[in-house]
C-alpha positions as CSV (number, residue, x, y, z in Angstrom):
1,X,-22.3,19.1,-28.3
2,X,-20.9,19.1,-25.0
3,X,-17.4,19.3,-23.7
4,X,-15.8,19.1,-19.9
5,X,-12.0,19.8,-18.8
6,X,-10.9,18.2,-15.5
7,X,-7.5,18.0,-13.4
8,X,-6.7,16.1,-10.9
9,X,-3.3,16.0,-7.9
10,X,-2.7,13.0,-5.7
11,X,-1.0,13.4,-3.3
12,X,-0.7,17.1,-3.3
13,X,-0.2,17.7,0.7
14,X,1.2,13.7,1.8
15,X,1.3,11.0,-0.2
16,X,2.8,8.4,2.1
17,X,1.5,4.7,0.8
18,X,2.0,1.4,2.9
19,X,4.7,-1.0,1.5
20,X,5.2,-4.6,1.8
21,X,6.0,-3.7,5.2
22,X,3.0,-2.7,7.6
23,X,4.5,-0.2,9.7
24,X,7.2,1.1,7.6
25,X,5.5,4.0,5.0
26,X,6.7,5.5,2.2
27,X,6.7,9.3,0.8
28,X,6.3,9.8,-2.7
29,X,5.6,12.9,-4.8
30,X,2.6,14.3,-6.4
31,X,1.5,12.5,-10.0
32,X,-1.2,14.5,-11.9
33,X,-3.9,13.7,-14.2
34,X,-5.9,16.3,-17.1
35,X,-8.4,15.2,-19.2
36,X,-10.7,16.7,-21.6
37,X,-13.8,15.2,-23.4
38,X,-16.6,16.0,-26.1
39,X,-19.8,14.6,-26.1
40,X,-21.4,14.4,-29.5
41,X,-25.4,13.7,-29.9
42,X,-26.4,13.3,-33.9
43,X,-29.7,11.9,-33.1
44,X,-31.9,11.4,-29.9
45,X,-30.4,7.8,-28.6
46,X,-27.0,7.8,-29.8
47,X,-24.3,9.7,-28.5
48,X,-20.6,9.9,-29.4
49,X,-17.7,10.8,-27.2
50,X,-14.0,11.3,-27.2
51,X,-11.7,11.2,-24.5
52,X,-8.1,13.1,-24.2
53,X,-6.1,12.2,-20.7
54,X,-2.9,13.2,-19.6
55,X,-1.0,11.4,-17.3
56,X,1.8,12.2,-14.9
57,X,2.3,9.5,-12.3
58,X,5.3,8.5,-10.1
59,X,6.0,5.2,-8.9
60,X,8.1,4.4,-6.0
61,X,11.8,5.1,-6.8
62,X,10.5,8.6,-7.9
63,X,10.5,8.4,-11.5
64,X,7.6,9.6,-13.9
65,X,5.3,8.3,-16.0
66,X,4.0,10.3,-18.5
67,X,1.7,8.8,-20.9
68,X,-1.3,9.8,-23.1
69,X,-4.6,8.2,-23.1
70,X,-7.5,8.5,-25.9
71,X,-10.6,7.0,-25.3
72,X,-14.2,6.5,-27.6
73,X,-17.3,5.8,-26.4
74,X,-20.4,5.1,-28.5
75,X,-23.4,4.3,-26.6
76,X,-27.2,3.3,-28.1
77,X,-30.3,3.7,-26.6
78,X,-32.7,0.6,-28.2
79,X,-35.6,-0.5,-27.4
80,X,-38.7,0.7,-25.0
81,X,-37.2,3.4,-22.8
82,X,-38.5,6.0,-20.2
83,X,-38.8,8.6,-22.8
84,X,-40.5,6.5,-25.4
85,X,-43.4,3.9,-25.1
86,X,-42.9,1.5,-28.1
């Protein structure tokens, strides 16, 4: 079993974004992103994994959107493969 944490700031010094207008820019704050994830292996070509993210992003009058995420991955390995010759 495997497991990983990650975070993530954009924005975290400037976050000026282009508008509709080309030379007019605009500031907005700092949204966030932390995730966590476990990678399960039951047998040699299968493995399982889970996906936790948190989200904390702003949109452009300043408001926040905070919001969970849950992901599930399953992934097979059939057939003739560089570890096996079939």
């Amino acid at each position: 079993m495997q497991g990983a944490f990650s975070g993530e700031g954009f924005g975290c010094l400037t976050n000026r974004v282009v508008g509709f207008h080309p030379m007019r820019t605009d500031s907005l704050d700092t949204s966030y992103r932390h995730s966590a994830q476990v990678t399960f292996r039951p047998v040699e070509p299968v493995f399982l994994r889970g996906q936790l993210s948190q989200n904390d992003f702003v949109d452009e009058h300043g408001h926040r959107d905070r919001g969970l995420e849950f992901m599930v991955q399953v992934n097979v390995a059939l057939g003739a493969h560089g570890a096996h010759r079939f």
